[in-house]
N, C-alpha and C positions, 0 to 999 in steps of 0.2 A: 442376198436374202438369207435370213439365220432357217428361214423352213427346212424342215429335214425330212427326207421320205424312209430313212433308216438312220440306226442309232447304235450307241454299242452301250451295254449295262454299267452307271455307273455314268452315264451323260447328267447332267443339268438341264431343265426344261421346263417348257411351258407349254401344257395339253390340253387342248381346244377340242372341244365338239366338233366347230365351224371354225373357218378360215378369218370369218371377219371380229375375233376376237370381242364377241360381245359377253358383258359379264353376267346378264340373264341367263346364256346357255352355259352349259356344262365344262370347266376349266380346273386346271389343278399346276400347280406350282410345285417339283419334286425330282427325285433321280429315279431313269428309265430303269424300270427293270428288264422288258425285252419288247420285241418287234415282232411281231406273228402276221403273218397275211397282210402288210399294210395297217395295221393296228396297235395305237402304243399303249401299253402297259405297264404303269408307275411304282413303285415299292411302296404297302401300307395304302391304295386308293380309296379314294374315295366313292369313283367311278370304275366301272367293271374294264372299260377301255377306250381310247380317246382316236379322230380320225387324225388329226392335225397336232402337228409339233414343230418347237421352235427350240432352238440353242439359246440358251439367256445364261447371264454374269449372278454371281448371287445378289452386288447388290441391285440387279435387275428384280430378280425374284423377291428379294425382302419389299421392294418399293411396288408394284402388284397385291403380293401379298396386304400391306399394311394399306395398299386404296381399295382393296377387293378390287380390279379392275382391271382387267388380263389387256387393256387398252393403253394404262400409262407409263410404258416404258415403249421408247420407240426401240422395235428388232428388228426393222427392216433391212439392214446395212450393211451386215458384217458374217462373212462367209465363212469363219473359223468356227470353231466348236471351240467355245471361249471356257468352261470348266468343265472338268472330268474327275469324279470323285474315285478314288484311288482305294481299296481296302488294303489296311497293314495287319501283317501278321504279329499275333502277342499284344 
């Protein structure tokens, strides 16, 4: 399962209000900026901070993104932390 109870700045993700990923509740498609008390917090949010996160691929997050619907990529599977956005210097 891609679920993550912590994360490191600079993950890929997918931030849920709720666990059962519905897209009426509150979701956001972006890189974590940090972890506080069991709470994630996205760079540029939308929302102040989300309970629930997942590891996703970008073209996980572009295919969400463009259905609005934190539902149609299936994350259940894969226990890696599949992207990690790297800052370069210059």
């Amino acid at each position: 399962m891609r679920r993550t109870y912590e994360g490191k700045s600079g993950d890929y993700v997918l931030c849920c209000k709720y666990a059962d990923r519905d897209p009426q509740d509150g979701w956001q498609v972006g890189f974590l900026d940090r972890v506080e008390d069991g709470l994630f917090y996205l760079r540029k949010p939308l929302r102040r901070y989300f309970k629930v996160c997942y590891f996703i691929t970008p073209n996980e997050g572009r295919r969400i993104v463009e259905t609005s619907n934190p539902r149609s990529a299936c994350i259940n599977r894969y226990p890696v932390r599949p992207y990690v956005w790297e800052a370069t210097d210059g």
